[in-house]
KEDRENSE-135738 format. One record per residue (C-alpha): residue in one letter; x, y, z. Coordinates in Angstrom, 1 decimal. Layout:
<nodes>
> A; X; Y; Z
...
</nodes>
This chain:
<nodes>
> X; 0.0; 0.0; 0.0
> X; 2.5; 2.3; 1.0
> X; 4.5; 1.7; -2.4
> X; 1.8; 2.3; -3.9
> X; 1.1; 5.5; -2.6
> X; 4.2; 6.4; -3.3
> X; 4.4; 5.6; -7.2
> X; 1.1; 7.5; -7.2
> X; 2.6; 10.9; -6.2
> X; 6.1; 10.1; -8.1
> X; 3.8; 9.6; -11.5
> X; 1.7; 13.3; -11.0
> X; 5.0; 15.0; -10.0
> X; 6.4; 13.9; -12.8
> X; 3.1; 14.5; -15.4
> X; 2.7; 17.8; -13.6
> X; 2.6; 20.4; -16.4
> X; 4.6; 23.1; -14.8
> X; 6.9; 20.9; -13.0
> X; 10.5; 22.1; -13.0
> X; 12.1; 21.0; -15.7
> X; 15.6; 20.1; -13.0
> X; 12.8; 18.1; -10.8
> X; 11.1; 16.3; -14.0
> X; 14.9; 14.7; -15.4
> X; 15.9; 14.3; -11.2
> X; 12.7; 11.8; -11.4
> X; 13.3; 10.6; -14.7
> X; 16.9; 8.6; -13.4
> X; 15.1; 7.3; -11.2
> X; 12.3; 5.8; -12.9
> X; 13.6; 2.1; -12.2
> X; 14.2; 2.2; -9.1
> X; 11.4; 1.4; -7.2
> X; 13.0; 1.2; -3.7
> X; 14.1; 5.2; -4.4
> X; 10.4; 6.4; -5.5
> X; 9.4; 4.6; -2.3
> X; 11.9; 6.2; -0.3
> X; 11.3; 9.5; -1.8
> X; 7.6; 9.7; -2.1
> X; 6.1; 7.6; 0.8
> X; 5.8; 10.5; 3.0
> X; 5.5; 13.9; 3.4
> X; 7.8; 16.4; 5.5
> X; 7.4; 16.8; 8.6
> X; 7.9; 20.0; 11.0
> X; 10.8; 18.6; 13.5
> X; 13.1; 21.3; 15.5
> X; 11.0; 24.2; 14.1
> X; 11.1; 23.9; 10.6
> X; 11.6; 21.1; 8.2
> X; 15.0; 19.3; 7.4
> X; 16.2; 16.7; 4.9
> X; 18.2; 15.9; 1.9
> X; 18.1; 17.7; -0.9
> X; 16.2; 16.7; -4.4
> X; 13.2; 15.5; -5.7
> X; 10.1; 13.9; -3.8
> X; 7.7; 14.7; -1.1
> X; 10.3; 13.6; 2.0
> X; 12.9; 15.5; 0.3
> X; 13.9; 20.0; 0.6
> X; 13.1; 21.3; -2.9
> X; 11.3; 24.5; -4.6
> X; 8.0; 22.9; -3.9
> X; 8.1; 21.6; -0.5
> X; 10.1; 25.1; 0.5
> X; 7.0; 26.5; -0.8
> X; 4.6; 24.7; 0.8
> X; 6.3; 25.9; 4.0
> X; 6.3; 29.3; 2.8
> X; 2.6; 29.4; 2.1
> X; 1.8; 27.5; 5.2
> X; 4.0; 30.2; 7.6
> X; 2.0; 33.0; 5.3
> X; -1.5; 31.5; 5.8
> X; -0.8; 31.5; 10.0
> X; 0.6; 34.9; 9.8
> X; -2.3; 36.0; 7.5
> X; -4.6; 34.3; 10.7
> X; -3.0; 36.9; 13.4
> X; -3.2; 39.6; 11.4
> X; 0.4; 39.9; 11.5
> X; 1.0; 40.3; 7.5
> X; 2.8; 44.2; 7.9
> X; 4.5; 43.2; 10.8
> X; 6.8; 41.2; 8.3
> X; 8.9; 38.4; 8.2
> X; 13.0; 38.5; 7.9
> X; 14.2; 35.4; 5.3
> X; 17.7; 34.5; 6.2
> X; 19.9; 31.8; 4.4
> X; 23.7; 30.1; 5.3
> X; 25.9; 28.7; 3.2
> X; 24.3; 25.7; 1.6
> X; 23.9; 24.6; -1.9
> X; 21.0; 26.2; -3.1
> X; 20.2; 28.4; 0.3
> X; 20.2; 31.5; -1.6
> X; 17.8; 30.0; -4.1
> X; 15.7; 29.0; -1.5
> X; 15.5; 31.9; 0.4
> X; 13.9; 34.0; -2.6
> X; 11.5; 31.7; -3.3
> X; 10.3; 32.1; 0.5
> X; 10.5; 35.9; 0.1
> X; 8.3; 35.5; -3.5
> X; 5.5; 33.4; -1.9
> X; 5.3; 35.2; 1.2
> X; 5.1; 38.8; -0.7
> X; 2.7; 36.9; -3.1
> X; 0.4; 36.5; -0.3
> X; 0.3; 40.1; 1.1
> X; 3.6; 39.0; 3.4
> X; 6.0; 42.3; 3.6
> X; 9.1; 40.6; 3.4
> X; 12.8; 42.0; 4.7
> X; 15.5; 39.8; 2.8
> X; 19.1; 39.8; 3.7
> X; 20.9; 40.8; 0.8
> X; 23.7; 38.0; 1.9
> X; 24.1; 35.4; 3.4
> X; 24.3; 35.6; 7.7
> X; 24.3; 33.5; 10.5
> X; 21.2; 32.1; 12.8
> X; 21.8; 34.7; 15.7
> X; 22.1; 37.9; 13.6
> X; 18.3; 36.4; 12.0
> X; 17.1; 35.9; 15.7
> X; 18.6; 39.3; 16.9
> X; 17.1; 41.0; 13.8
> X; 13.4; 39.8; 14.2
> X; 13.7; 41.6; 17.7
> X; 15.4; 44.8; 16.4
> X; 12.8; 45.2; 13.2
> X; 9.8; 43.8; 15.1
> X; 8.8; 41.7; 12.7
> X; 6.4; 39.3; 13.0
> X; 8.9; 36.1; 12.5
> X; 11.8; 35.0; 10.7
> X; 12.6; 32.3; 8.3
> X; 16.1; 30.6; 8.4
> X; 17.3; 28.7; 5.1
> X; 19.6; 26.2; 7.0
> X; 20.5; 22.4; 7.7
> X; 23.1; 23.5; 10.6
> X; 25.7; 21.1; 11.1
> X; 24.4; 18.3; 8.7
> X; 25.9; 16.9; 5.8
> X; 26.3; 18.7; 3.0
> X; 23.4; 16.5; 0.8
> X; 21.0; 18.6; 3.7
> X; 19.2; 22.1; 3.9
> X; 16.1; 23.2; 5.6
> X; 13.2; 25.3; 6.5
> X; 13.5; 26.9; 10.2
> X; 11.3; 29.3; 11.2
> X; 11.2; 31.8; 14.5
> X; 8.5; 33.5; 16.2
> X; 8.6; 37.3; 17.1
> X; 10.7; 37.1; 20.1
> X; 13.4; 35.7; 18.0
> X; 13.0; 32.1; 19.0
> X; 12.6; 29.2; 17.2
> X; 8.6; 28.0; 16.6
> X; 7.4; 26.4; 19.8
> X; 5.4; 23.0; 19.2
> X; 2.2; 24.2; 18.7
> X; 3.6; 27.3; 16.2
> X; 5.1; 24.4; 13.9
> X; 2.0; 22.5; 14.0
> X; 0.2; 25.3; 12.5
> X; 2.2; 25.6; 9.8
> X; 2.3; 22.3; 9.2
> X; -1.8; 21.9; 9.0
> X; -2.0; 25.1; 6.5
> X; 0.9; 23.5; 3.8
> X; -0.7; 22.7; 0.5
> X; 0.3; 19.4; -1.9
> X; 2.3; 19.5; -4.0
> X; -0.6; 19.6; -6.6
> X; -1.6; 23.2; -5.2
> X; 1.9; 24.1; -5.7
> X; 3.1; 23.6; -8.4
> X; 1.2; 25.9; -11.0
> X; 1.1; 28.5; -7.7
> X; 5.2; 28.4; -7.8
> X; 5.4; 28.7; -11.8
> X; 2.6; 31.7; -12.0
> X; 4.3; 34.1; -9.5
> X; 6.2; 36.9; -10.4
> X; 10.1; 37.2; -10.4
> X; 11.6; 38.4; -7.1
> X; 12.4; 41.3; -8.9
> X; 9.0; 42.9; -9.4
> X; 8.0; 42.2; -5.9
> X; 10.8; 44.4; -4.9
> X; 10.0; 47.3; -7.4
> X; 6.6; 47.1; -5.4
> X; 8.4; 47.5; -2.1
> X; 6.7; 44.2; -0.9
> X; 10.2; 42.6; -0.4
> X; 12.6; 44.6; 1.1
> X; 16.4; 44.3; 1.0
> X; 18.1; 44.1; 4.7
> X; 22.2; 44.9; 4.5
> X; 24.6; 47.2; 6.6
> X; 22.6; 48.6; 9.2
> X; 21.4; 44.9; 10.4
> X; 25.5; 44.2; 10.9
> X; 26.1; 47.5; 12.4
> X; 23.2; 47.3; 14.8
> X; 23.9; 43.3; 15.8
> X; 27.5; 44.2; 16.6
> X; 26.8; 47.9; 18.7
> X; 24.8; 44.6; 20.7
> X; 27.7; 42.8; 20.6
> X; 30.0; 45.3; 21.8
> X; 27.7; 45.9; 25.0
> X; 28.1; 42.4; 26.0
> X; 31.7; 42.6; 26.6
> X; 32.4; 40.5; 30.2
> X; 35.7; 42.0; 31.4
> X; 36.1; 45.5; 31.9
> X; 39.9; 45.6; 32.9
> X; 41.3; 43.2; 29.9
> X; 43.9; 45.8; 28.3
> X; 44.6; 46.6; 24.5
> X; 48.1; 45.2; 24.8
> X; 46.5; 41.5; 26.3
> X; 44.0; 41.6; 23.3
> X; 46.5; 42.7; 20.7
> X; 49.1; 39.4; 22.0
> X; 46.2; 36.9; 21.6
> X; 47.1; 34.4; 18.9
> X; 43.2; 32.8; 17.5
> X; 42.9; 30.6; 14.7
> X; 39.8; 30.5; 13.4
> X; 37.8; 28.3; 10.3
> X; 33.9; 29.0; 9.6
> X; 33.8; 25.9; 8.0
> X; 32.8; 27.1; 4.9
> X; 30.1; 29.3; 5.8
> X; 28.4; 32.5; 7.3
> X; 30.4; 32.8; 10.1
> X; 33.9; 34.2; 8.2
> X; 32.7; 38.2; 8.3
> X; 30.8; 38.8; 11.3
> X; 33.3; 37.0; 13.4
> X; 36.1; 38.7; 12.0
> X; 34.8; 42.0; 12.5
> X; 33.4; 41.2; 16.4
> X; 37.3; 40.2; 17.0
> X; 38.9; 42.7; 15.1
> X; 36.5; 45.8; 16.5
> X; 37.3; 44.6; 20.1
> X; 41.1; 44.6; 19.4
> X; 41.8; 41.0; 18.7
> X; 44.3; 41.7; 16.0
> X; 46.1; 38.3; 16.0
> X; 43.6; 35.8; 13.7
> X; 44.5; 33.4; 11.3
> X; 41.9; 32.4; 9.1
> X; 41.8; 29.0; 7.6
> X; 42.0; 29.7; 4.0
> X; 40.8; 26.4; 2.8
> X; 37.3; 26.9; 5.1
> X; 37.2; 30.2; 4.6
> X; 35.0; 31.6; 1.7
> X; 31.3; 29.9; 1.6
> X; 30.9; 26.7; -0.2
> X; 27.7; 24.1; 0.1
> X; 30.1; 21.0; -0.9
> X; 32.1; 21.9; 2.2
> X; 35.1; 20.1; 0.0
> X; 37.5; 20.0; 2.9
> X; 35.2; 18.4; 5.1
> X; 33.4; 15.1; 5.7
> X; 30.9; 17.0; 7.8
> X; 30.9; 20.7; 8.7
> X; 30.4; 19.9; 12.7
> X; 32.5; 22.0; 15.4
> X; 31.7; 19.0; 18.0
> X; 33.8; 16.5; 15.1
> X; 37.4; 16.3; 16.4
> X; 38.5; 15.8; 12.4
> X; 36.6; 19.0; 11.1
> X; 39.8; 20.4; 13.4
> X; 42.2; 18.9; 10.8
> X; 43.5; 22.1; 8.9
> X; 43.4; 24.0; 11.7
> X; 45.6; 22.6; 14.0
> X; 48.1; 22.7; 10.9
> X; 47.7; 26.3; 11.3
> X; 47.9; 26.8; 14.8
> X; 51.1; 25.4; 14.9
> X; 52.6; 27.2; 12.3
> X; 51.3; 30.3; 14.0
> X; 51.7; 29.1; 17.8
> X; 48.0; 29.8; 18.5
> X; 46.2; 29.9; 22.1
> X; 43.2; 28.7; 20.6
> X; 41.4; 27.7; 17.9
> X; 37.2; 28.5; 17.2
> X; 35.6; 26.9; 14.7
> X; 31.7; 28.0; 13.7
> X; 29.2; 25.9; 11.6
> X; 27.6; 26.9; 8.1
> X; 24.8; 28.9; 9.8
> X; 26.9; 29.7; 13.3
> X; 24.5; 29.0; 16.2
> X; 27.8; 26.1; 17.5
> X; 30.7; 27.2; 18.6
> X; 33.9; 24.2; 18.5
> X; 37.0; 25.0; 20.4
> X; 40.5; 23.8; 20.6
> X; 43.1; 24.6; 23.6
> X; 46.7; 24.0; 24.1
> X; 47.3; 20.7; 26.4
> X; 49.8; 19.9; 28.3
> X; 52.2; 18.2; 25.5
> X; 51.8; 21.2; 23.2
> X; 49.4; 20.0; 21.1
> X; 45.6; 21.0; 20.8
> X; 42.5; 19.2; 22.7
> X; 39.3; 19.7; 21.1
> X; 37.0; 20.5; 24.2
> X; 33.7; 19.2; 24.7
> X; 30.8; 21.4; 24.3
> X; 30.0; 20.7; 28.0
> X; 33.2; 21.8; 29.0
> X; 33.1; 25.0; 27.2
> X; 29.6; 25.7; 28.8
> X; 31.3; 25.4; 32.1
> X; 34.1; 27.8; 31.4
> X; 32.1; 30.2; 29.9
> X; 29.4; 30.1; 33.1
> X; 32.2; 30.0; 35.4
> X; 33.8; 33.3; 33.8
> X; 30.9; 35.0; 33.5
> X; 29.2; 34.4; 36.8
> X; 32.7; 35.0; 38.6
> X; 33.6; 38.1; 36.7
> X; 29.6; 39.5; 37.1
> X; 29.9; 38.5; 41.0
> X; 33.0; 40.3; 41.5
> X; 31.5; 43.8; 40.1
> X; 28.5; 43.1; 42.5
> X; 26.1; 42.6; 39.1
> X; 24.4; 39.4; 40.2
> X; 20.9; 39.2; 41.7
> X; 19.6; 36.1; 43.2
> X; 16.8; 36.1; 41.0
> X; 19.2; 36.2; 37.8
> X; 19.3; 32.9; 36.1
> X; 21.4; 30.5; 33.5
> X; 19.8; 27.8; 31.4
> X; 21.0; 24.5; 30.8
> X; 19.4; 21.5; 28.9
> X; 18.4; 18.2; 30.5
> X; 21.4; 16.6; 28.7
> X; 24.4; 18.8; 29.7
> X; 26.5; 19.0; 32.4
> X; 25.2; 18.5; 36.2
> X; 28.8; 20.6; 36.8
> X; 26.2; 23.5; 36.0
> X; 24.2; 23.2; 39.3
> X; 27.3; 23.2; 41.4
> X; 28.3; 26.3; 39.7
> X; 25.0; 28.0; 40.0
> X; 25.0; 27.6; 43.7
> X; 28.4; 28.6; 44.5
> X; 27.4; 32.2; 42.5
> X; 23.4; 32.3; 44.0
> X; 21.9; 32.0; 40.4
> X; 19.1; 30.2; 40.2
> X; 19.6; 27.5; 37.4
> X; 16.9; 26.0; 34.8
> X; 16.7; 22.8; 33.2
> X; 15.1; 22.6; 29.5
> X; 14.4; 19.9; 27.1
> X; 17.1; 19.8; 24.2
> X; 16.4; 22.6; 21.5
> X; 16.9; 26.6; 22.0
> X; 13.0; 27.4; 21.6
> X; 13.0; 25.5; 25.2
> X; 15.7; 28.4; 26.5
> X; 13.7; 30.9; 24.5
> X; 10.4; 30.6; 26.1
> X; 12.1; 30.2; 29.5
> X; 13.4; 33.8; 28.3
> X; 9.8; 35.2; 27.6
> X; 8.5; 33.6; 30.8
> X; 10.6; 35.5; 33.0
> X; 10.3; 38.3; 31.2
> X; 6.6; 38.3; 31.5
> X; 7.0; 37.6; 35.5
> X; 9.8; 40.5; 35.7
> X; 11.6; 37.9; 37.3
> X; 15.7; 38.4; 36.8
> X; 18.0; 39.0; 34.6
> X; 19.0; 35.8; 32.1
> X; 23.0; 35.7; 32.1
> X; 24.2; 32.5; 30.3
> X; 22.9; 29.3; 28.5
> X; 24.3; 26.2; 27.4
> X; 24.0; 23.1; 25.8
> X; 26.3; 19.7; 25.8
> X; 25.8; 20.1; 21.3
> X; 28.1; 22.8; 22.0
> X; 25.2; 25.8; 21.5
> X; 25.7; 28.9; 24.1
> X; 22.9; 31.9; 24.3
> X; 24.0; 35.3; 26.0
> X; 21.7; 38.3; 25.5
> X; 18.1; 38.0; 25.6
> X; 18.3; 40.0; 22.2
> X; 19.7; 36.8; 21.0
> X; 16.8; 34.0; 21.1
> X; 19.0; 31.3; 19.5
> X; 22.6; 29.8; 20.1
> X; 25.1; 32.6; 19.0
> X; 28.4; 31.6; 17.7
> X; 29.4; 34.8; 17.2
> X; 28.8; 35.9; 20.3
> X; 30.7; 32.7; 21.6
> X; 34.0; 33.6; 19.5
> X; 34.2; 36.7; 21.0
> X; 33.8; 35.7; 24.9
> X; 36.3; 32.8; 24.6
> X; 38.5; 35.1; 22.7
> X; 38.1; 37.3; 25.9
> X; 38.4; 34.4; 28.4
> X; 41.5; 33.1; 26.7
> X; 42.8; 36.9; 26.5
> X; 42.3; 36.9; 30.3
> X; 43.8; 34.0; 31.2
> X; 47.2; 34.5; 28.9
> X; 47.7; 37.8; 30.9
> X; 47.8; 35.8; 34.3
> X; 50.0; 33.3; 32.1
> X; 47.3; 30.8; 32.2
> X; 46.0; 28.7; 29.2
> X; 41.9; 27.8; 28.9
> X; 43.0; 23.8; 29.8
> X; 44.2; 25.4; 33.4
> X; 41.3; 27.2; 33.1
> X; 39.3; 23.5; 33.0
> X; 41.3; 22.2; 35.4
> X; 40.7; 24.7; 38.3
> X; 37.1; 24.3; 37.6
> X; 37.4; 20.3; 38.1
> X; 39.2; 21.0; 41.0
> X; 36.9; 23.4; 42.7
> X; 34.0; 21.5; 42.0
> X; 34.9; 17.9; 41.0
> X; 35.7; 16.2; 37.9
> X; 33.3; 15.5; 35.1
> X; 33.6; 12.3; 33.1
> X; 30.9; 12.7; 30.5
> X; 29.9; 11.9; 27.0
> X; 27.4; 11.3; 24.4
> X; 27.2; 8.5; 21.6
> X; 25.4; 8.9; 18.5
> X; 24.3; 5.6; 17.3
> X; 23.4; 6.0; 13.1
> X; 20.1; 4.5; 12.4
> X; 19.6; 5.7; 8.7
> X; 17.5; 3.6; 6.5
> X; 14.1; 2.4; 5.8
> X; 14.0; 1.2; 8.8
> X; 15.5; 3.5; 11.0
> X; 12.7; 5.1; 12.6
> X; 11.0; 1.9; 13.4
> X; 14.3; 0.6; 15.4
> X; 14.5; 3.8; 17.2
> X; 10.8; 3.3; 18.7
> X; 11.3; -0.4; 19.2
> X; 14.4; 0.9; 21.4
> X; 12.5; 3.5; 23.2
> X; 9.8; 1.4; 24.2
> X; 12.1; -1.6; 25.3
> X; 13.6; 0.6; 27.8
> X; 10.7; 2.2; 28.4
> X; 8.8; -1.0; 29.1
> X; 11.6; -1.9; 32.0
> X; 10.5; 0.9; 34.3
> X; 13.9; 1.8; 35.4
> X; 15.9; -0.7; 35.3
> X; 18.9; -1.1; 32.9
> X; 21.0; -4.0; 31.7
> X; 24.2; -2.2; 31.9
> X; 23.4; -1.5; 36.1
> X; 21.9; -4.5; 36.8
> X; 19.4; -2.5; 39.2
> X; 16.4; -0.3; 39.2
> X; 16.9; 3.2; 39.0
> X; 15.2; 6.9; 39.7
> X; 14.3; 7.6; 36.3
> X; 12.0; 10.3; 34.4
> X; 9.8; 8.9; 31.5
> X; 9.8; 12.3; 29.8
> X; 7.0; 10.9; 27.8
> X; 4.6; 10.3; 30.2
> X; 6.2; 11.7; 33.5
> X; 5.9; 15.9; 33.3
> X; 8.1; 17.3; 35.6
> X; 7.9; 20.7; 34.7
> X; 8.6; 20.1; 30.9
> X; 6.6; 19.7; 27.7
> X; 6.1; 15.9; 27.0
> X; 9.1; 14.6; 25.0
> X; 10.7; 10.8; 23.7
> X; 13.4; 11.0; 26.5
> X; 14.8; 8.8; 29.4
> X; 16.7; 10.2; 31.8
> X; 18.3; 7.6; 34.7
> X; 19.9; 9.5; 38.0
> X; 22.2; 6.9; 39.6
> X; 22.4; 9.3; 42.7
> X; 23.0; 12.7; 43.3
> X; 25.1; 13.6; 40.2
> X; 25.6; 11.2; 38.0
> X; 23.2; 10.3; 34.8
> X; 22.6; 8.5; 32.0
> X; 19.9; 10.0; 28.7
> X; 18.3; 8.1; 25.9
> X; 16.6; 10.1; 23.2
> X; 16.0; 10.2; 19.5
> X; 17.9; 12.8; 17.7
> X; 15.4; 15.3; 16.9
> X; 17.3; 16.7; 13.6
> X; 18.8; 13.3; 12.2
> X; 18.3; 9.7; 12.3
> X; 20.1; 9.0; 15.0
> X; 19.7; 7.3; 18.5
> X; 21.6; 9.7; 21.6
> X; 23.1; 8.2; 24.5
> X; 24.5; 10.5; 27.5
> X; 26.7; 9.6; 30.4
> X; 27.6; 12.2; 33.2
> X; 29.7; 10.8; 35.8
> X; 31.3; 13.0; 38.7
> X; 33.5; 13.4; 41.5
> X; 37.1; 11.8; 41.6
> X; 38.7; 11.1; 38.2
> X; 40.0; 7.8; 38.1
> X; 36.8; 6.3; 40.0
> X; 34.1; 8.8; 37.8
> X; 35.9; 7.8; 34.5
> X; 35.9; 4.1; 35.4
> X; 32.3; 4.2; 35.9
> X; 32.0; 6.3; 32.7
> X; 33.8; 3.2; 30.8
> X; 32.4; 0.6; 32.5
> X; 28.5; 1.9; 32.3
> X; 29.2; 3.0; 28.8
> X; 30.1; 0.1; 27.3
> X; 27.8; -2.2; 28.3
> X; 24.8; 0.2; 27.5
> X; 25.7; 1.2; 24.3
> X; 26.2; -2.7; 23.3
> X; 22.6; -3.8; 24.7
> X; 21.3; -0.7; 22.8
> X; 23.0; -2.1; 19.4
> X; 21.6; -5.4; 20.2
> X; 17.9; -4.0; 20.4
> X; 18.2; -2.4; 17.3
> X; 19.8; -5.2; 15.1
> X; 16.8; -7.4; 16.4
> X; 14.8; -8.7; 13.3
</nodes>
């Protein structure tokens, strides 16, 4: 049935009369191959982490012009529902392969149905979209992105008019008002070129004053007041954006604050969609840190920042103790961040004890002991920055504190509540500060880490990503949430029943979501969740305390979980 189904819609895209002539000759190779029409065509895209998010090409589970304009006309349709159509929408796109593309024809349906549209003129990064939306007052954003994905991947993301991503119930709006494919098709090939919807001032080119008016923020969120020119200026940074739309705004945020000293990465450095130095552009991937360590020790760096295509994740590299460069975990650059910028706040006297950091469910239980040494109160979120965002809007709504730092283990870090989204950007310039810092009291970032182990114990933790493309994939992934599920706590790997949350079915001040979480005692933690971007099965382990007996336990635990975990999903 399901086959079917799908050779149904693959034969009326491919009759369509206005089909895309790139689409029609895509479908054509694969005429006989029934196992890709099926993969292609037996469903339709789904809203996940605010938007939509697949491989590019032909086919209703696929990013194309038609499904990008289903979206479009689906976000337009809500907004035309709110009454929120000269409020405006900001379309933003990264560095992918046919991003730019995209982008317009979001901007052409949206004007098309009465949408005033404001349309970077380049490509830009996810925070400078999220920080616009709130500077503009627009009524929402649209993000042409995949993130950190291969390059084969684009998407659809779309943000509210606080500047966060779509909540839940915003998504699924958008998702029950986006035409077929039928209704699109003659739509897309009947509207007018981008061209005359900007001679009619319904789309609106954004440019210099965005940049200017995202870095004046910038510039106000300096941490240290006391670093000096001369400890800026002696700061050696090498930095990649991994091919994408990270390379000028960082640059200028590092060079405006007197960071003089960076080495770009040439290969990395000019945007390109095939990514050709890369297998994938991911800051959290110790290889994407390949060419630049070459260049940092040419240069003798302090440190090396790396940005993804659309710059909401921030990958760092320090100097160790044998002269080489550890790639840090995106945990541990949470924790030096939160511990420099509570420290250096408390110092001044700038902390209130109803100010507040945000961490998600996932990251590291270091955070707590952090919070209380400083008085903040700290806030645990599901996984995703529309979680941190509405936590934001809540607070603001109560007048309840000031929000002063957020983090995620997927190496995402929030700073201003003018910024609703993980800000890269942002991120390069406050390690670049926190490194500066540090090199004047002849310190490195990995003493840094160490001093915070030994103030507040050592943290053993990771995450495992278990691939579960395929057919199939999806199926596996439920048949391993609901084995676990079904065991009530108890896990093979511990040989014991645990606390646990059910996420699912057990509310504990969170939206329902497909995630496990185990506490072993006081600190330490294990996580089992779906990735909600790829198909992939996530494992977390935090272990604490001393580091021989929390890293044993990491390696023990570890082990045997992740091998019972690959023994439910090969099941037949």
């Amino acid at each position: 049935m399901e086959e079917s189904r799908a050779v149904q819609k693959y034969t009326a895209w491919i009759n369509a009369k206005n089909v895309d002539p790139l689409i029609r000759r895509e479908l054509l190779n694969i005429i006989s191959s029934p196992e890709d029409i099926t993969e292609r065509f037996s469903e339709n895209l789904t809203f996940g982490t605010a938007g939509l998010r697949a491989v590019m090409g032909a086919g209703t589970n696929r990013i194309n012009i038609y499904t990008v304009a289903s979206a479009a006309k689906g976000l337009a349709a809500c907004l035309q529902a709110s009454d929120a159509s000269e409020e405006g929408v900001i379309v933003c796109y990264d560095s992918r392969n046919h991003s730019k593309d995209f982008a317009e024809i979001t901007a052409r349906v949206l004007a098309c149905e009465g949408i005033k549209v404001y349309l970077s003129d380049r490509l830009r990064p996810v925070p400078m979209l999220s920080f616009g939306i709130r500077h503009y007052r627009t009524a929402g954003g649209v993000m042409i992105t995949a993130s950190h994905n291969p390059r084969e991947y684009n998407g659809f993301k779309v943000y509210g008019n606080d500047g966060g991503q779509l909540s839940p119930a915003g998504a699924n709006a958008v998702q029950e008002r986006m035409p077929e494919f039928e209704d699109v098709v003659d739509y897309l090939a009947e509207m007018l070129p981008l061209e005359d919807y900007v001679q009619k001032e319904q789309v609106t080119y954004l440019g210099k004053n965005w940049d200017d008016a995202y870095m004046e923020m910038l510039h106000g969120m300096k941490i240290s007041q006391k670093l000096s020119q001369d400890s800026k200026a002696r700061l050696r940074i090498v930095y990649t954006p991994l091919n994408g739309a990270g390379a000028k705004p960082v640059l200028r945020v590092l060079n405006e604050n007197g960071f003089r000293r960076v080495f770009m990465v040439s290969e990395q450095e000019k945007p390109d969609g095939n990514f050709p130095t890369l297998r994938v552009p991911n800051p959290e991937r110790e290889d994407s840190f390949a060419l630049a360590k070459k260049y940092a020790r040419a240069v003798a760096a302090d440190v090396i920042i790396a940005t993804d295509p659309d710059s909401d994740r921030l990958g760092v590299a320090v100097l160790d103790d044998d002269g080489g460069y550890q790639m840090l975990s995106g945990n541990q650059i949470g924790l030096l961040l939160m511990e420099y910028i509570l420290a250096t706040k408390s110092a001044r006297g700038e902390l209130s004890e109803n100010d507040y950091c945000i961490t998600s469910v996932v990251s590291s239980n270091l955070a707590r002991v952090i919070a209380k040494r400083y008085n903040v109160k700290l806030i645990e979120t599901l996984t995703g920055s529309r979680h941190f965002a509405e936590c934001i809007r809540n607070h603001e709504a109560e007048e309840s504190g000031t929000f002063r730092f957020g983090f995620e283990e997927g190496n995402g870090f929030m700073f201003h509540s003018e910024v609703r989204d993980k800000d890269a950007v942002a991120a390069c310039l406050a390690i670049a500060e926190m490194a500066a810092v540090s090199k004047s009291y002849g310190l490195r970032l990995m003493d840094q880490l160490k001093a915070i182990y030994r103030l507040y114990g050592y943290a053993a933790e990771k995450n495992v990503s278990i691939d579960c493309s395929g057919p199939e994939g999806a199926e596996k992934i439920r048949r391993c949430m609901d084995h676990y599920r079904l065991l009530n706590g108890k896990l093979g790997a511990m040989g014991k029943d645990l606390y646990y949350r059910d996420v699912k079915t057990f509310i504990d001040r969170m939206p329902e979501s497909n995630l496990l979480i185990y506490e072993l005692n006081d600190m330490d933690w294990i996580a089992i969740r779906p990735s909600g971007t790829e198909p992939k099965l996530k494992v977390y382990f935090g272990f604490y305390g001393e580091k021989t007996a929390a890293e044993s336990r990491l390696n023990t635990v570890s082990k045997q979980l992740i091998q019972d975990i690959r023994e439910i999903l090969d099941q037949k």
